[in-house]
C-alpha positions as CSV (number, residue, x, y, z in Angstrom):
1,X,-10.2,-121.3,64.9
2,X,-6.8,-122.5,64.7
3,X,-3.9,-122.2,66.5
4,X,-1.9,-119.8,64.7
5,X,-5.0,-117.8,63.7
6,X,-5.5,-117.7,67.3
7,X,-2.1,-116.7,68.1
8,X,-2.1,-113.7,65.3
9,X,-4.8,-112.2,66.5
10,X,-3.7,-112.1,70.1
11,X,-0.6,-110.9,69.0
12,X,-2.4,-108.0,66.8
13,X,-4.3,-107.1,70.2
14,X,-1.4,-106.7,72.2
15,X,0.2,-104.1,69.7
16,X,-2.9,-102.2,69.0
17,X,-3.3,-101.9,72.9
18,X,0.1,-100.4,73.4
19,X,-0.9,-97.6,71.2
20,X,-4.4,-96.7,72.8
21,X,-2.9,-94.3,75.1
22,X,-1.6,-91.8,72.2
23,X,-5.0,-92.6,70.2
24,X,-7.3,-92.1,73.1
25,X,-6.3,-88.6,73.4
26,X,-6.5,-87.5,70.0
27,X,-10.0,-88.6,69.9
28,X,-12.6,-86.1,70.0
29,X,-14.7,-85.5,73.6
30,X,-17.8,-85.6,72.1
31,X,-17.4,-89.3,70.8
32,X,-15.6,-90.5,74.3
33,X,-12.5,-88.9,74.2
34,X,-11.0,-87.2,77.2
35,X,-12.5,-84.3,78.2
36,X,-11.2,-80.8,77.2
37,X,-9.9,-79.2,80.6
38,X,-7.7,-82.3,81.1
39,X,-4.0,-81.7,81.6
40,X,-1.5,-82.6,79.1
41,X,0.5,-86.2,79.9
42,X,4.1,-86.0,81.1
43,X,6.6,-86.9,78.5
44,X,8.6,-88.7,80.9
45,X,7.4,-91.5,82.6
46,X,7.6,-91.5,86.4
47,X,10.9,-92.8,88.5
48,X,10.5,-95.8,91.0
49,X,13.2,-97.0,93.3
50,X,15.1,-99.8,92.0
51,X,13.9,-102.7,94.2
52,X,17.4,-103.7,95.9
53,X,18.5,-100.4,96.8
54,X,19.4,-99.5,100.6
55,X,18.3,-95.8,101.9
56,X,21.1,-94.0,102.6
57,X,22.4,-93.9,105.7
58,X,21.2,-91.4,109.0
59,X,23.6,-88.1,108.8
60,X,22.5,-88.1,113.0
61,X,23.9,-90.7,115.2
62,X,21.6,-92.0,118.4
63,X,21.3,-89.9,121.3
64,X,24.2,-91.0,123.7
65,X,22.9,-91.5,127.9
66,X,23.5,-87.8,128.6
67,X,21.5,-86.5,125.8
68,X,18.8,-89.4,126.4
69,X,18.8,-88.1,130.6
70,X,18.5,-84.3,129.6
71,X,16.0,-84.8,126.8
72,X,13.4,-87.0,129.6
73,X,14.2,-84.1,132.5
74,X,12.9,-81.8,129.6
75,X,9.3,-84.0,129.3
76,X,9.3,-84.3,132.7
77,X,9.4,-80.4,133.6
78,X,7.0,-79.6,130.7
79,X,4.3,-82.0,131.6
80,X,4.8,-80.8,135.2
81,X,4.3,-77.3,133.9
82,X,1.5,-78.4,131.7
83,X,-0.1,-80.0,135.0
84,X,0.0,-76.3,137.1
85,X,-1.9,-74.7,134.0
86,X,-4.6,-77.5,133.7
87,X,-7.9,-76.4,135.6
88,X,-8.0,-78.4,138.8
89,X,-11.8,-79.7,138.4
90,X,-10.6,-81.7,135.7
91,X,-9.1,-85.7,137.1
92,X,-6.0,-85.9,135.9
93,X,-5.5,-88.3,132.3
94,X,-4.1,-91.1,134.2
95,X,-6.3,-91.3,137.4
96,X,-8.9,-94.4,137.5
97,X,-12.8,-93.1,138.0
98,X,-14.0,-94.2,141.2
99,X,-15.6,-97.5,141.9
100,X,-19.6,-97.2,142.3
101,X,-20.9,-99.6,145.2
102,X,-23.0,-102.2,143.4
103,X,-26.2,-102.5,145.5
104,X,-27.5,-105.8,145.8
105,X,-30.5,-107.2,144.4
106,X,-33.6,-107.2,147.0
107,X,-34.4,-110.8,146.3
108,X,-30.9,-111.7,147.7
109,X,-31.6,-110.3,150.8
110,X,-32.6,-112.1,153.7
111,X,-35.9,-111.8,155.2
112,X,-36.9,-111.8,158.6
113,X,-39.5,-114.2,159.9
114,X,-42.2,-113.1,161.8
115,X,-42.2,-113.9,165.5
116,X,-43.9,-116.8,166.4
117,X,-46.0,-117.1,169.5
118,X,-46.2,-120.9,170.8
119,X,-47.0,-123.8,168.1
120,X,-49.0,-120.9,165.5
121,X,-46.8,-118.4,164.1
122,X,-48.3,-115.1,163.4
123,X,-49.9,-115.7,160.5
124,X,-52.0,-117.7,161.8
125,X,-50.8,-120.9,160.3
126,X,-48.6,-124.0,162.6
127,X,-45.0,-123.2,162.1
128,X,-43.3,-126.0,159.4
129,X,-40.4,-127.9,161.1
């Protein structure tokens, strides 16, 4: 093919695909159209945000040092509260599980010797130096 064959037909492809939408959904279910119980399409298409705009800005300022001290005496009582009604067999969240001794391995330990009696121990063998 040529060029501007090329170019025609890629150019007839990209206006027939613009209209698939409004064909697709005159087109019958029972040949692959959409199926019956499917909701009618808006007529408008959707808003999105412009990309450059700001959020407006907060209608509430930022909680001044009074507000901030009254608002962490408020958590304070309520967790203290919350801490009275908690069954007392549970540990509390932030208390660390006891450590667990580790027992050392019996190989590691030291063994006694047996008593030796003059030059032959009690085995029965001389003693090595």
């Amino acid at each position: 093919m040529t060029g501007p064959l090329r170019a025609a037909l890629l150019a007839a492809a990209m206006a027939v695909s613009g209209c698939t939408t409004h064909i697709a959904d005159s087109v019958p279910a029972a040949i692959g159209g959409l199926p019956e119980h499917t909701p009618a399409r808006p007529t408008t298409q959707a808003e999105f945000p412009a990309i450059g705009d700001q959020p407006q800005a907060r209608s509430e300022a930022v909680l001044n040092e009074a507000e901030r001290k009254k608002l962490k005496d408020d958590l304070t009582a309520s967790r203290d509260r919350a801490a009275k009604l908690a069954p007392k067999s549970e540990p509390p969240a932030n208390a660390q599980p006891a450590k667990k001794k580790v027992a050392t391995p019996a190989a590691s330990k030291k063994k006694s010797e047996p008593a030796t009696t003059g030059s032959v121990s009690a085995a029965g063998a001389p003693p090595n130096p």
